[in-house]
C-alpha positions in Angstrom: 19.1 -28.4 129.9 17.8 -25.5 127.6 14.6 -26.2 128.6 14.6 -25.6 132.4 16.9 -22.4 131.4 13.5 -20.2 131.6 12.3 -21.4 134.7 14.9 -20.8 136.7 16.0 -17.5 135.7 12.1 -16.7 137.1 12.9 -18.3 140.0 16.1 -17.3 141.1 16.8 -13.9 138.8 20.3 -12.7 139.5 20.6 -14.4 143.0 21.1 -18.0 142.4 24.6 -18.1 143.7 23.8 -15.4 146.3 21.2 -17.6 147.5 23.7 -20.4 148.2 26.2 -17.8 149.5 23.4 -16.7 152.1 21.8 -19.7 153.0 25.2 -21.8 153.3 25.0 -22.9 157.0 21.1 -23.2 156.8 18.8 -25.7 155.9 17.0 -23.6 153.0 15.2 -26.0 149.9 16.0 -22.6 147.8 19.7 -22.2 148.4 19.7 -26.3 147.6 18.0 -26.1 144.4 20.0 -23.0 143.3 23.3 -25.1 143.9 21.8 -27.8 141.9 20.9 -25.6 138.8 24.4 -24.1 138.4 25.9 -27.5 139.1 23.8 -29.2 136.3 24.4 -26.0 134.1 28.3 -25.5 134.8 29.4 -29.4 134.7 31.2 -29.7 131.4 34.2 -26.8 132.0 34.8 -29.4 135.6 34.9 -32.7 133.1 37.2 -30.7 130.6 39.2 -29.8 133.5 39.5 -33.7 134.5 40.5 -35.0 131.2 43.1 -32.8 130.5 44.3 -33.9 134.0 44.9 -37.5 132.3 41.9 -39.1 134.0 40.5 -41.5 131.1 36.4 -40.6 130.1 35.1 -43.2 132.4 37.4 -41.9 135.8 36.3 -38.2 134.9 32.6 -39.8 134.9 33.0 -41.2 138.5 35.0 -38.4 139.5 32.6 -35.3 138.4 29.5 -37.5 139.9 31.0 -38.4 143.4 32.3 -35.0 143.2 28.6 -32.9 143.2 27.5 -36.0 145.1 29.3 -35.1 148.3 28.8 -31.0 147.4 25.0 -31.7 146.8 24.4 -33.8 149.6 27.0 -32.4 152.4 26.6 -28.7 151.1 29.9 -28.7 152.1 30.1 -24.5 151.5 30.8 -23.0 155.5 34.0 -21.5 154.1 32.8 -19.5 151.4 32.5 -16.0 152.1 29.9 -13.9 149.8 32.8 -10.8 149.3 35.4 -13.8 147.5 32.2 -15.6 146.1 32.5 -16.2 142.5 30.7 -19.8 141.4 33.4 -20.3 139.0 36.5 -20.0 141.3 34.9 -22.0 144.1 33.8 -25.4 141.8 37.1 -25.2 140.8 39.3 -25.1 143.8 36.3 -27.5 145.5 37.4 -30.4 142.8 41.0 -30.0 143.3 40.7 -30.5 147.2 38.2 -33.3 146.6 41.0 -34.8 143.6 43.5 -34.1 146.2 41.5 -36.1 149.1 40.7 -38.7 146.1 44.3 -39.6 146.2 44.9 -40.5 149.4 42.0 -43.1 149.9 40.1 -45.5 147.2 36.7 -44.2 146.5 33.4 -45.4 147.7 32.0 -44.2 144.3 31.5 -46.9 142.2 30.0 -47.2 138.8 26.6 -48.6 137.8 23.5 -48.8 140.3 24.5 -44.6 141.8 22.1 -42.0 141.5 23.4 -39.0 139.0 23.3 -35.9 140.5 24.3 -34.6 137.4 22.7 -36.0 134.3 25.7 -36.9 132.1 26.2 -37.4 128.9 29.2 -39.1 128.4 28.8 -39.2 124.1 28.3 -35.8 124.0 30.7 -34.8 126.4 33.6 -37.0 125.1 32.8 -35.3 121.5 32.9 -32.0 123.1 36.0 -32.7 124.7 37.6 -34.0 121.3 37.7 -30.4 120.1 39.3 -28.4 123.0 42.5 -26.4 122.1 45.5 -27.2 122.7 45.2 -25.0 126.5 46.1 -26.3 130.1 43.2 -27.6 131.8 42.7 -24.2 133.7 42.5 -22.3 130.4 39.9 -25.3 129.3 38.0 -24.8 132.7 38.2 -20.6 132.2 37.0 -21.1 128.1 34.6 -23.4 128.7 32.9 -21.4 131.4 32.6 -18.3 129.3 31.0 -20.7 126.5 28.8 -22.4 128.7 27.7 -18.9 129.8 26.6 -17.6 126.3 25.1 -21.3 125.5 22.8 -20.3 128.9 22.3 -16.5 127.3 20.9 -17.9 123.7 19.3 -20.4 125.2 17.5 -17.9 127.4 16.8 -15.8 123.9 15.2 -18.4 122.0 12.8 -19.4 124.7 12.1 -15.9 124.8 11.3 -15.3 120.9 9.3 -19.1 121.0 7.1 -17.9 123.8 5.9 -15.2 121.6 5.7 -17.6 118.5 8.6 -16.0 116.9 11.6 -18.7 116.9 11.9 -18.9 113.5 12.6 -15.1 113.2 15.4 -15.3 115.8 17.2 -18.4 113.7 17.5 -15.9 111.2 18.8 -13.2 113.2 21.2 -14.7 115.5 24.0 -14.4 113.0 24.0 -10.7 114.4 25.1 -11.3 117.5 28.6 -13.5 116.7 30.0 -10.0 115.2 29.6 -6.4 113.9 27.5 -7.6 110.8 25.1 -10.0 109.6 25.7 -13.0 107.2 23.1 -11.4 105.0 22.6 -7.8 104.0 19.4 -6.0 105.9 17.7 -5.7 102.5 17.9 -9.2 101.7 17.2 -10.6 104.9 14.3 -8.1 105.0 13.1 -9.8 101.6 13.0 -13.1 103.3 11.2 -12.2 106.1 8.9 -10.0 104.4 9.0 -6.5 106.2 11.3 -3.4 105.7 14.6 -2.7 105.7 14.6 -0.5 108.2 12.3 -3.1 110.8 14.7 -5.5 110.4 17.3 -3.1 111.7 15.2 -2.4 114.8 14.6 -6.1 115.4 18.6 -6.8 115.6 19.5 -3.7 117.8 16.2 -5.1 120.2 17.7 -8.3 119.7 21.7 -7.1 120.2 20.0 -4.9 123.5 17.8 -8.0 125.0 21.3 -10.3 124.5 23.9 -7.9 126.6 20.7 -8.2 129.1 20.8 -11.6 129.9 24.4 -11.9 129.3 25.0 -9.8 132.6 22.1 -11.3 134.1 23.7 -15.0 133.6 27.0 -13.4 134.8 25.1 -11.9 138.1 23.6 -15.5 138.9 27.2 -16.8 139.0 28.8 -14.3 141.4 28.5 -13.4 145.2 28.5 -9.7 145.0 26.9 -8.5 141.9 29.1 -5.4 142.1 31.5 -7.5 140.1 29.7 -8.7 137.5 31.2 -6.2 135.3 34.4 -7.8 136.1 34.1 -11.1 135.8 31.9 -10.3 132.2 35.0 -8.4 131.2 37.2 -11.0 132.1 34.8 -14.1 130.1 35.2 -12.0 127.2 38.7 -12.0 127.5 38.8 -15.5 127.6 36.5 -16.0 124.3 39.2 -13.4 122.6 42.0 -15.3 123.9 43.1 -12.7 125.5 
């Protein structure tokens, strides 16, 4: 998914939720391709939220795919209102009223021979999984939104430094932006790299700068009303401090 991070933050900017939000009861090809990026990006806090449910791997499979399929395909969004619009809040309460519906019939959704509407990947997921804190599956769904939003944010910074042929130079300056200081001291990191002290510590306040960027950009794409983007960044954060 890293890959096709680039190209749709040029496509869609800040507005890729808005543009689902505006377009809901339309027929727009934009609002259905914006739905499909933040579904594809935003799938693993939804399976987290399922296994901690006590669905086995193999049920949360079926359940996440028949899930987007009807969201996908029905667009299935004329209640959502753009001023209570947050991407987060409405996946989740959308897959506990399609759990809820789940109950009360057998589903139609049957493995092998489906097409994926999100591209799984049940090893990596099921690994993933293995390491979740001991949290109810809303706290799960809550952290694992925040991380999957900073996975988006430095996955969005390293395409940016490869473009420019200088990937290698953010691997070693990435450590800078998990705290206040770097693994390395500035002179010995500058030894490595071959410049001066004093470059490098421009490089990690561009780098620190660009980061907080794209953080509230990737926040923005995720909410109806960008006016709360600070909000909902202050709340993530909260989450990743356990607060």
């Amino acid at each position: 998914m890293s890959s096709s991070v680039p190209a749709a933050a040029r496509r869609f900017a800040t507005t890729r939720w808005t543009a689902v939000l505006t377009a809901a009861r339309t027929d727009s090809p934009h609002a259905t391709e914006a739905l499909d990026e933040l579904c594809r990006t935003y799938w693993y806090p939804l399976y987290a939220w399922i296994r901690r449910q006590g669905y086995a791997s193999h049920d949360a499979q079926d359940l996440i795919q028949g899930f987007f399929a009807r969201l996908l395909e029905k667009r299935d969004l004329a209640d959502v209102a753009p001023a209570r619009g947050r991407f987060r809040s409405f996946l989740l309460a959308s897959l506990k009223h399609y759990l809820a519906n789940e109950r009360d019939r057998e589903r139609a959704w049957k493995r092998g021979g489906r097409h994926e509407f999100v591209p799984l990947d049940p090893e990596l997921a099921e690994s993933r999984y293995g390491t979740e804190p001991s949290l109810s599956a809303d706290q799960i769904y809550d952290r694992r939104w925040a991380l999957t939003v900073l996975e988006q944010v430095m996955a969005r910074l390293r395409a940016e430094f490869r473009q420019r042929g200088k990937e290698s130079l953010f691997d070693q300056l990435k450590a800078c932006l998990t705290g206040d200081r770097l693994d390395q001291p500035y002179a010995e990191l500058a030894g490595q790299l071959g410049v001066s002290e004093s470059a490098v510590k421009v490089s990690v306040h561009r780098l620190r700068n660009r980061y907080r960027e794209l953080l509230r950009d990737e926040v923005a794409q995720t909410v109806g009303d960008t006016s709360t983007t600070e909000d909902e960044l202050c709340h993530l954060m909260g989450l990743l401090r356990g607060g």
